[in-house]
Structure formats: structure tokens, C-alpha cells
C-alpha positions in Angstrom: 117.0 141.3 21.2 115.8 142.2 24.4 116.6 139.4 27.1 113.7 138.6 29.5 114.8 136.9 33.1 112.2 134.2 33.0 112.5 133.2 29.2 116.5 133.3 29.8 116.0 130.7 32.6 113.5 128.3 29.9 116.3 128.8 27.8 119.3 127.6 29.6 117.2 124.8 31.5 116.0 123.7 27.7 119.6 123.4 25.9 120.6 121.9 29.4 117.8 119.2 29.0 119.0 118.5 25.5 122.3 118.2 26.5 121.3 115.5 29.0 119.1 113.8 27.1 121.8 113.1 24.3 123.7 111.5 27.2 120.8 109.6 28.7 120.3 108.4 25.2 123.5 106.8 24.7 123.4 105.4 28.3 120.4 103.1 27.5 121.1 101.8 24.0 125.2 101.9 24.0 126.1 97.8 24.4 129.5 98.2 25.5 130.2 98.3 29.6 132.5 101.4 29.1 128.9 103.3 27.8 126.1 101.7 30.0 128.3 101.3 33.0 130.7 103.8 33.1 129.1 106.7 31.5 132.5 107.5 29.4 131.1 109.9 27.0 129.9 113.3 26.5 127.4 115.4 24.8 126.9 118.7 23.7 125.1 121.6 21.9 126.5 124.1 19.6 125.5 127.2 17.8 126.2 128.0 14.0 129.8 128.8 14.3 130.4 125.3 16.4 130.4 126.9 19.9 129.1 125.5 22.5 125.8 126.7 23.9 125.4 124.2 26.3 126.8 120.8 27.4 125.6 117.6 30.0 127.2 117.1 32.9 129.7 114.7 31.5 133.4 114.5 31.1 135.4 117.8 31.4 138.2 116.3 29.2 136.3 115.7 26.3 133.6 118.4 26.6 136.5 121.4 26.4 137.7 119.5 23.5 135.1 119.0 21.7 134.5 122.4 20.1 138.0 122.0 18.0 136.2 118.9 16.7 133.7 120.7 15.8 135.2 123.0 14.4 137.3 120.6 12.2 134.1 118.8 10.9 132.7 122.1 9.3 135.7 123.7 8.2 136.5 119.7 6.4 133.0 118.8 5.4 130.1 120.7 3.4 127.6 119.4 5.9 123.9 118.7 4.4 120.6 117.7 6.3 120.9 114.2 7.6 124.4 114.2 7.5 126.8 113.1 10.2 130.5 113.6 10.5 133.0 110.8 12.4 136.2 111.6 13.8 138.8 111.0 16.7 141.6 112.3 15.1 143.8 113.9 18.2 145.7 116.6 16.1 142.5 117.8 14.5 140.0 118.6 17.7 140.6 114.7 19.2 142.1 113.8 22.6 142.9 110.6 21.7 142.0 107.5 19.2 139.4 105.4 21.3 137.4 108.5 21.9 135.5 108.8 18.1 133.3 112.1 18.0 129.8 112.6 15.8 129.3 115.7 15.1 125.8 116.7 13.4 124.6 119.6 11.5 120.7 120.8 12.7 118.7 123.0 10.0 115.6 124.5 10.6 114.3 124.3 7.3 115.6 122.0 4.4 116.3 125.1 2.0 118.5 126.8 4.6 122.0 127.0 3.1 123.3 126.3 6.3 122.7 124.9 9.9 121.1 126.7 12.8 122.6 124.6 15.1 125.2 121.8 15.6 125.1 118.9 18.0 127.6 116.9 19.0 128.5 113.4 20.9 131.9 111.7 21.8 132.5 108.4 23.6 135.4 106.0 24.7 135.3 103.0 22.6 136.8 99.9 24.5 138.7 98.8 20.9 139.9 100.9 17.7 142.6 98.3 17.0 146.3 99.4 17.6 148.8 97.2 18.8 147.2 96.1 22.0 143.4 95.4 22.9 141.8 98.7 24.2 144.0 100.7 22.2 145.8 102.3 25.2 149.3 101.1 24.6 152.8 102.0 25.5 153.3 103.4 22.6 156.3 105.5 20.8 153.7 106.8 17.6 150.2 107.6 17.0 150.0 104.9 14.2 150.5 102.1 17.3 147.4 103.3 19.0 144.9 102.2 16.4 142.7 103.8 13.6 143.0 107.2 12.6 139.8 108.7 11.7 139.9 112.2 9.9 136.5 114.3 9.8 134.6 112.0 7.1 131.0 111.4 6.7 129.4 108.6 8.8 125.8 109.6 7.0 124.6 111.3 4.3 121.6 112.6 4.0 120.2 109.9 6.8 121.9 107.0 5.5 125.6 105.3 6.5 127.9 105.6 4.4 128.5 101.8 4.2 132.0 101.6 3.2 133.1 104.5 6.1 131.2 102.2 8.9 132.9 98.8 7.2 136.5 100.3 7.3 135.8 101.3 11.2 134.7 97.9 11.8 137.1 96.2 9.9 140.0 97.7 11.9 138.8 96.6 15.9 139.1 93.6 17.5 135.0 94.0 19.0 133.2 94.7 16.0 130.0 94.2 17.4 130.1 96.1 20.1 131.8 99.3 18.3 128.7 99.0 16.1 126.5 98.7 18.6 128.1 102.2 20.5 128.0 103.8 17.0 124.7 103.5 16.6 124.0 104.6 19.9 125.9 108.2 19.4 123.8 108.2 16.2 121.0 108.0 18.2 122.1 110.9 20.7 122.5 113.2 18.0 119.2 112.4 16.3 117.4 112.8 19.8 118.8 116.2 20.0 118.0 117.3 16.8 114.2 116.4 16.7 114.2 118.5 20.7 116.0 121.5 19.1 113.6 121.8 15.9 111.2 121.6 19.1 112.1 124.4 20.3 112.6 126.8 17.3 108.9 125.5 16.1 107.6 126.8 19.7 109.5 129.2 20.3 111.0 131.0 17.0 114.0 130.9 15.2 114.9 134.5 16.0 114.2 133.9 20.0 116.1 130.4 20.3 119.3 132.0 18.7 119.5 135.1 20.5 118.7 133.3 23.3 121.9 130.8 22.7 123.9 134.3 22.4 123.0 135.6 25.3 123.8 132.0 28.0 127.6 132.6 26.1 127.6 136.0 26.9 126.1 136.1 30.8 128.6 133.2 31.1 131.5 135.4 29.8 130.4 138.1 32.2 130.3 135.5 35.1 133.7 133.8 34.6 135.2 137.9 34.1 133.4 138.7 37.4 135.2 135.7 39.1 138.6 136.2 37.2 138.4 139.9 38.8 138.7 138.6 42.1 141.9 137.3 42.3 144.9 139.7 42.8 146.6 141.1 39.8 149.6 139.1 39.7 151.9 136.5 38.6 151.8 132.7 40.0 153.8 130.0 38.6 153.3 126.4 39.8 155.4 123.4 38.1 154.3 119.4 38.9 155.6 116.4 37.1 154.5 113.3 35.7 156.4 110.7 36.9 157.7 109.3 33.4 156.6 108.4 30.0 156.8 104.7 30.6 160.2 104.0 28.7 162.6 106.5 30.2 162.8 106.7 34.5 162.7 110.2 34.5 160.2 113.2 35.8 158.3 115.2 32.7 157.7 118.7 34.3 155.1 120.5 33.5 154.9 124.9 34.9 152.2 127.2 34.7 152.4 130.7 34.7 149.3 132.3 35.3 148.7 136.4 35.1 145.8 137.5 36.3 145.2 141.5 34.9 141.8 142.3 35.8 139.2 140.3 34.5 141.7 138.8 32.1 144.1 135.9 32.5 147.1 134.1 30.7 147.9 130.3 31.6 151.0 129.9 29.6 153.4 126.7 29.8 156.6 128.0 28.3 159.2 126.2 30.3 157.3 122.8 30.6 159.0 119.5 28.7 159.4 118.7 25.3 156.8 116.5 24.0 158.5 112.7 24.9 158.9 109.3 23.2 155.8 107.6 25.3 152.4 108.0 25.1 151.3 110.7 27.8 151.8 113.7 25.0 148.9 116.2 25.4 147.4 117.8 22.4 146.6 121.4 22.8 143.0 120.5 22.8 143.2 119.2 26.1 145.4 121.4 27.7 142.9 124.0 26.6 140.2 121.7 28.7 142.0 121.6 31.4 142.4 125.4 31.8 139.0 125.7 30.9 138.0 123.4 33.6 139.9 124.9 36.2 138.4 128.4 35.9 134.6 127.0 35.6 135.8 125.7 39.1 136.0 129.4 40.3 132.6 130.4 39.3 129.7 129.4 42.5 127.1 130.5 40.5 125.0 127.7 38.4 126.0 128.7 34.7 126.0 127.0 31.9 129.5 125.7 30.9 129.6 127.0 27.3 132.0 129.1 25.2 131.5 132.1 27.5 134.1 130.3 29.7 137.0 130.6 27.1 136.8 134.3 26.3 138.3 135.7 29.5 141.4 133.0 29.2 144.5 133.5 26.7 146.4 129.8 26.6 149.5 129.7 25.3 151.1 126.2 25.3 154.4 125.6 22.8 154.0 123.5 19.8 156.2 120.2 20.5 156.1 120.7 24.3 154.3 118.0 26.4 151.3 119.9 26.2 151.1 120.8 22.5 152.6 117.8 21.0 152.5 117.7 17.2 151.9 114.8 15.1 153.0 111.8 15.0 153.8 111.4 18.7 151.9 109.4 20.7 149.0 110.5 22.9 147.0 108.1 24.3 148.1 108.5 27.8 148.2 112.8 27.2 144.0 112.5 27.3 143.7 110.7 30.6 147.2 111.4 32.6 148.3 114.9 31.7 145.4 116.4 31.5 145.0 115.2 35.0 148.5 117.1 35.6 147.6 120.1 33.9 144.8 120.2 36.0 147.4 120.1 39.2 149.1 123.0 38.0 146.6 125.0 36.9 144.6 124.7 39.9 148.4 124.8 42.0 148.9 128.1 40.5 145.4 129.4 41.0 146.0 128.1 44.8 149.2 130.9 44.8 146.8 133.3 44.3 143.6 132.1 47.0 144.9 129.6 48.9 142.2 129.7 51.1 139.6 128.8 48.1 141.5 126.0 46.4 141.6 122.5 47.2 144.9 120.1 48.0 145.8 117.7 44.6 143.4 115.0 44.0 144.8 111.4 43.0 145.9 113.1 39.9 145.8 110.2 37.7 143.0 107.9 35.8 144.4 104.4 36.8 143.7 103.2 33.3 143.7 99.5 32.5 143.1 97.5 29.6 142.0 94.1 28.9 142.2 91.9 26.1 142.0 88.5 24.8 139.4 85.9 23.9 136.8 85.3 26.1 135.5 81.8 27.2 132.3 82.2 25.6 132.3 80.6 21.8 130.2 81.8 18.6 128.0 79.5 16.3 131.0 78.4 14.5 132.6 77.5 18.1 135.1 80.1 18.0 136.3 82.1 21.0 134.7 85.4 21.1 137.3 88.4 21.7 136.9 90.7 24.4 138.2 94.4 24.8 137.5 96.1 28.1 138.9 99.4 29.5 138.2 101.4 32.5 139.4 104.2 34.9 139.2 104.0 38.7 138.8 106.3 41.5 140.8 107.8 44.2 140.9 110.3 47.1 140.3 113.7 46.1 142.1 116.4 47.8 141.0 118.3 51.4 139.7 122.1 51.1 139.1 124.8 53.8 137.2 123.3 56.2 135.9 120.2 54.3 137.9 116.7 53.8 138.2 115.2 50.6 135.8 112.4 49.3 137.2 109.2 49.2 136.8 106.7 46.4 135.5 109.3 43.3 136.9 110.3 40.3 138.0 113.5 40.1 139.0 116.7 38.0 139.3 115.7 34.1 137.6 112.0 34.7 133.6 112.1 35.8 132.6 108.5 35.0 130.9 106.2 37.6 133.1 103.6 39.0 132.4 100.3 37.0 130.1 97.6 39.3 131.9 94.2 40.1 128.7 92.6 39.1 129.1 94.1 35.7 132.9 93.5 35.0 132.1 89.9 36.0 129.6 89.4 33.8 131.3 90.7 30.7 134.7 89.8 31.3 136.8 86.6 32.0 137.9 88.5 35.2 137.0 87.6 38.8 137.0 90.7 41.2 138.8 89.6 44.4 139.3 92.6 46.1 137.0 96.1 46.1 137.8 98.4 48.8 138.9 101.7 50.1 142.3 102.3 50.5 142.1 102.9 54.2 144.6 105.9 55.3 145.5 107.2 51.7 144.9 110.8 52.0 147.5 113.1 53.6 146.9 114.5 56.6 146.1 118.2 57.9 143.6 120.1 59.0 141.1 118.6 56.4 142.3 115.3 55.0 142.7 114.2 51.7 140.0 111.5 51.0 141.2 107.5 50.3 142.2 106.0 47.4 140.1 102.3 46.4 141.9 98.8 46.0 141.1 96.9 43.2 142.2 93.8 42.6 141.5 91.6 39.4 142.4 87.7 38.6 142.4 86.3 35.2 140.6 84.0 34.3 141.7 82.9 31.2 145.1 84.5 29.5 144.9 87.7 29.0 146.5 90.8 27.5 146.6 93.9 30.3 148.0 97.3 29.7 148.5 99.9 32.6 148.9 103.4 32.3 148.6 105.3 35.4 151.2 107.8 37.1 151.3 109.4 41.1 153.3 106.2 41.3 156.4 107.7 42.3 155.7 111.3 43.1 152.5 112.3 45.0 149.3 114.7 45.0 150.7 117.6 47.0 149.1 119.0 49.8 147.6 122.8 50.4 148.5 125.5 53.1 150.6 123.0 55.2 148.7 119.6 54.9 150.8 116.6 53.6 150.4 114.8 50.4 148.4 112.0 49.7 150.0 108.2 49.1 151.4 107.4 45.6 149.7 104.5 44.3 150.8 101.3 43.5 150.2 98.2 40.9 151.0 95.0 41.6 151.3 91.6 40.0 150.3 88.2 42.6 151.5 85.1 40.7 152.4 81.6 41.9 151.7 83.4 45.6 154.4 85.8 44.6 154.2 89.3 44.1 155.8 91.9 42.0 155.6 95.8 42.2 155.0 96.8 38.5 155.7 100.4 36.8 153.3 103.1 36.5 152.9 102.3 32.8 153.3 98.6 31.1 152.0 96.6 28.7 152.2 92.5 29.6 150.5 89.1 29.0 148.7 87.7 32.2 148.0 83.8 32.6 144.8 82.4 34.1 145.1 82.5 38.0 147.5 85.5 38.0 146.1 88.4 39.7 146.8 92.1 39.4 146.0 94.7 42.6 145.8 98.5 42.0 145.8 100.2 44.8 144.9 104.0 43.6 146.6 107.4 45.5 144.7 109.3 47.9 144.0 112.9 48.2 146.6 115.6 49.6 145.9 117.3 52.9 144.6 120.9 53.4 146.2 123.1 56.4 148.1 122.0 59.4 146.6 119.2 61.5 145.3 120.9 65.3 144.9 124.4 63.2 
């Protein structure tokens, strides 16, 4: 097929628009805070063999991820018209249990043996049971974190499969609101198929696929063009987390990236065993992260599809930290290492043009969980439960010329921070304190933006896991700056306070109050230079 310059451009701005409107979709009828509030989901299209064509500007942790899900769903499920698929298993495309993926085939015609397209939605859910509301424990096994969900049907033929959506229901402690963000996702996909049978009726069957082909393949030529600028070479760059939340000790992780020609290897060999705690990475998000990190190099306004992956060879150990195997646990490995992955990758990249790369960002999620029951009673006067998670922002790192932003998430987490007025209003929570975190990020020539303080007091008694890290070690700084400030979590009770681990699960009382106080952004270059 014959690629025209203009229709290219309709092209890639239509699958974008899809894309987005999946994600627009979920924003306005999702009912939990963690959707409408937080924007903690993602959306994507993808072509017949489940790669992506084109995805919203959403999470980078789930949208690298995603594919594998994908890609489990058809290879587990016959798919039919007006079917859906459900999963969040973490070992089969997942990242980890509260994020539940739908994945959707798209036929043209209802005689077509198989789909044209697939679409595909995932979001955080605040509750999939588990041993602790929010399902983000301090776990030692998968089967702690909550419900496992293989690639099943959701929807045949248009209509839920009532005893899948009972079982998912029946196993969280919010069952309204986890129905309410399911039908949502159902909603995204179903917006995205009527817009793609749109475009195939407008503009042809033949055009819109060869079209799809040729966004993955001028993105492949784009991330090779950018891959062949970096000296041929070997880089290695190791960081650690600072533990797994039961054992005090460092879990390294190294990088060693060869770049030969418009080719490179990000391999991990050396990095730690997979651990007893929960911040064990699947290899799906390790492969995100690297992904991530190279669409980083490209300037030019691509679409962040398969293309990306061709030029990159990952190899990441089965059992090691980031390629854990069943049935460790890996709630923290989604939001925490990835976020350290991300450090080296970008570290090691930084070996090879220091002068493009940026210092570390906070390098953490700041992840909290809350849990309990409400103060707000049903028609049978029983407490209503309540299951809230969120991730907060921090300083990202200074580049060449530019100081880092202060109070944003950054690298593998792109949600909004969550508004006081909203955590107020759906939680038993009073937000005392909402600041920056003035003098955070490291000094240098361009400084590392701030971290925030956020600071939370219970107002009734109330479950609280933490599972954040930069705690004890910090986000480094680049070409001589100096690294941002490790954060800190802290527990004010009886006008007393306690420093508290990076990672731990504990029952709060009404009146106590907990303070995280996030880490800002390394430095970049020498201060006076």
C-alpha cells in the first residue's frame, strides 16, 4: 500500500482520538475517586495480532504492559463479537492484582472469522480483596494480595457473564464501587469499537489496516534513528531499592545496556533474586519500563505503539527481582520497581549522553491505602466500608539547563494528584497538611524540583498500609549535582511522633495523624557552572 503524508497524519490523529476517548470515557462514568479523580487507568488500540497501534496518554506502567495481556486473552480465549475478556493476572500480561484489564475483540463484519482489531482498557481498582483494604499489602505471596483473575469472559456475545461479574464482586470489600468502575471499562471499550467500525466504514478496511502497519513501522524507524545516536558501547548502571519491607537490606538492581547501531540490549543479569516482600517485578513491567525510557529519546511526536519494542532486546532472568515467577508477591514490583528500573535504565542511558538525560526523579509512588468502615450507614444502618488508594507526587529530577518540576508525578506513574476536596468527601479522612516540600531537590546547576507534604488524620479507625521506598537511599543526581532528599512517613499520635518504615501495614485510631513527606528531585551539573 502506498502511504500518503496527509492520510498518514488522519490516521495517527484518528487512533490517537480513540485512544483518548476510551480514557475520557472511563473518566466521566467510573464512580470510584481512584478513576474520576486520579485518572489511574489506561487505554489502548491494537491491531489483529494484539499490538498496539496506538495508546492515550495515560500510564506508562500499564500501557507497556498491556500488550502481554492482550496477548494472553487471545491466545486463552476464542473471542466472538460482543465478547469481552477480564484479567489482572500479573504472571500472565498483569502488573499487579488491583489493576483488572478488558480486553475486546473488534470485527468488521459479523461473518469474519476473526477480529480486525482489538481494544483494550486497564484500571486501578481501590479493592480486589486480599488481606488488607486496597489490596496493596506487605505481603510474602500473591494469594495475600487478593483475587486472581485468569483471562475469562466478562461478556459474551454483549451480555455479562453473571456468575464471572458475581465471583469478582463477591471477593472485595467495595462491591459497588468495583461494579460501578467495571462497567465503566465496559463502556471505554464499547466507545472504541463503535469509533473504529467508523472509520473502516469511511475509510476502508484495506486503508485503516495498512494504515495501522505503517504508524508501527515509521515509529520503528524513528526509535532506530534515535537508538543510532548514541555511541556504540557498553554502559552499566546499578541502583537499589531500599528493602522489601521485612528484611533491612538494599535490593540492587544493574543495567547493562549495549548500544550496536540502531540496536540495543538492556539486560539485568547481575540484579537480585526475586525477595520475600511484595516489590517483585514481573517481566511485563520491566519490559515497560525499558520501553519507556527509549520513547523518552525520541523528540519527535510519534505514536507510542509496538514500533517502540522492535529496536530493544530485554533480557531480564527468571526469579530475579525483575522477572519474578509465580507465586511471589508483586504488588509493590508495579508501582516501586518499575520506578527503579526506570532509574537505571535512564542512569545507564545518562553514561552514554549525559548531557541529554535528566538527574533521578523521586523514584518512588508513595502509595497508601485506606480501609475500614466509613461513618456513613446503609438502609439497614450498617456502616458502609471504604477502600481508598492513591499515589503522590514528588520532585522530578533537574536536566541541562532546565530545573526539575516540583510536586508531579513522574516516570512510570502519570495520574493527577488527588484534590483535598475530593479525599474529604469520600473518605473518613481530614487533610491537615498539603504543601510543597520546600528545599527537597538537590542542588546543582539545575535543581531537582520539591517533593509535597501530605498529611492525613483519621477520622474514625482505620486500616493504612504504606509502600513507598527513597526512604533510606536517594534519587541520585547528574554530571555533579547532588541528590534529592529521601522521603519520610511519619505517625503523630497523643502529640507524639514516630518515624515509620518505608513499607508497613498498621491500624490507625481516630485523631492519629500520618504525614508523608515525598523525596525531591536530584540535581543536574555543579552549582556556579
Amino acid at each position: 500500500m502506498r502511504v500518503h503524508p496527509v492520510e498518514f497524519e488522519v490516521f495517527k490523529n484518528l487512533y490517537l482520538a480513540i485512544a483518548e476517548e476510551m480514557g475520557v470515557t472511563l473518566c466521566r462514568t467510573g464512580f470510584s475517586p481512584n478513576i474520576k479523580e486520579r485518572l489511574d487507568y489506561s487505554c489502548a488500540v491494537y491491531d489483529a495480532d494484539g499490538e498496539t497501534i496506538a495508546q492515550g496518554d495515560h500510564m506508562p506502567v500499564h500501557l507497556g504492559a498491556m500488550p502481554l495481556s492482550v496477548r494472553a486473552a487471545i491466545d486463552s480465549v476464542n473471542m466472538r463479537p460482543g465478547d469481552i475478556v477480564v484479567l489482572n493476572d500479573p504472571f500472565q500480561g498483569g502488573t499487579h492484582l488491583p489493576d483488572i484489564t478488558l480486553v475486546s475483540p473488534v470485527f468488521i463484519n459479523a461473518k469474519d472469522k476473526a477480529p480486525t482489531f482489538y481494544v483494550a482498557n486497564r484500571a486501578h481498582h481501590s479493592d480486589v480483596g486480599g488481606m488488607s483494604p486496597g489490596s496493596m499489602p506487605v505481603a510474602r505471596e500473591i494469594y495475600q494480595e487478593g483475587l486472581i483473575i485468569p483471562p475469562i469472559l466478562l461478556a459474551r456475545g454483549g451480555e455479562i457473564v453473571k456468575d464471572v461479574w458475581s465471583l469478582i464482586l463477591s471477593n472485595v470489600r467495595t462491591p459497588d464501587e468495583r461494579e460501578g468502575d467495571l462497567s465503566a471499562q465496559i463502556a471505554a471499550n464499547r466507545v472504541a469499537e463503535r469509533r473504529l467500525l467508523e472509520v473502516v466504514r469511511k475509510y476502508g478496511k484495506a486503508r485503516a489496516v495498512g494504515y495501522a502497519r505503517a504508524l508501527q513501522d515509521y515509529t520503528e524507524r524513528v526509535v532506530r534513528a534515535a537508538i543510532a545516536t548514541i555511541p556504540d558501547g557498553v554502559y552499566t548502571f546499578t541502583d537499589a531499592l531500599d528493602n522489601d519491607g521485612f528484611r533491612d537490606a538494599p535490593v540492587p538492581i544493574t543495567a547493562k545496556l549495549t548500544i550496536k547501531g540502531a540496536h540495543a540490549t538492556i539486560d539485568f543479569t547481575g540484579s537480585a533474586p526475586q525477595v520475600e516482600g511484595s516489590v517483585n517485578a514481573n517481566f511485563a513491567i520491566t519490559l515497560s519500563a525499558c520501553l519507556y525510557a527509549f520513547r523518552c529519546l525520541v523528540e519527535e511526536d510519534v505514536l507510542y505503539n509496538a514500533g517502540v519494542a522492535r529496536p530493544l532486546t530485554v533480557i531480564a532472568p527468571a526469579g530475579s527481582i525483575v522477572n519474578a515467577q509465580r507465586p511471589s508477591a508483586v504488588a509493590g514490583g508495579n508501582v516501586e520497581t518499575s520506578q527503579r528500573i526506570t532509574d537505571v535504565v535512564l542512569g545507564a542511558l545518562g553514561r552514554a549522553l549525559p548531557e541529554r538525560l535528566p538527574a533521578a526523579s523521586q523514584g518512588t509512588m508513595n502509595n497508601i491505602t485506606l480501609g475500614g468502615a466509613s461513618l456513613r450507614v446503609d438502609a439497614h444502618g450498617r456502616a458502609v466500608p471504604f477502600a481508598y488508594y492513591e499515589t503522590m507526587a514528588g520532585g522530578m529530577g533537574g536536566r541541562k539547563g532546565l530545573d526539575g518540576l516540583s510536586g508531579v508525578h513522574t516516570h512510570m506513574s502519570n495520574t493527577r494528584n488527588t484534590p483535598v476536596e475530593a479525599i474529604e468527601h469520600y473518605l473518613p479522612v481530614r487533610i491537615t497538611q498539603y504543601s510543597l516540600r520546600k528545599h527537597s531537590g538537590g542542588a546543582g546547576a539545575s535543581r531537582g524540583g520539591d517533593g509535597i507534604v501530605r498529611e492525613y488524620e483519621m477520622l474514625t479507625d482505620t486500616s493504612v498500609t504504606l509502600l513507598s521506598d527513597r526512604r533510606e537511599g536517594a534519587p541520585y543526581g547528574a554530571e555533579g549535582g547532588e541528590p534529592g532528599q529521601s522521603g519520610r512517613n511519619t505517625l503523630i499520635r497523643d502529640g507524639k511522633s514516630q518515624r515509620l518504615p518505608g513499607k508497613v501495614q498498621m491500624a490507625l485510631k481516630a485523631g492519629d495523624r500520618l504525614r508523608i513527606e515525598t523525596p525531591g528531585g536530584g540535581g543536574y551539573g555543579k552549582r556556579g557552572k
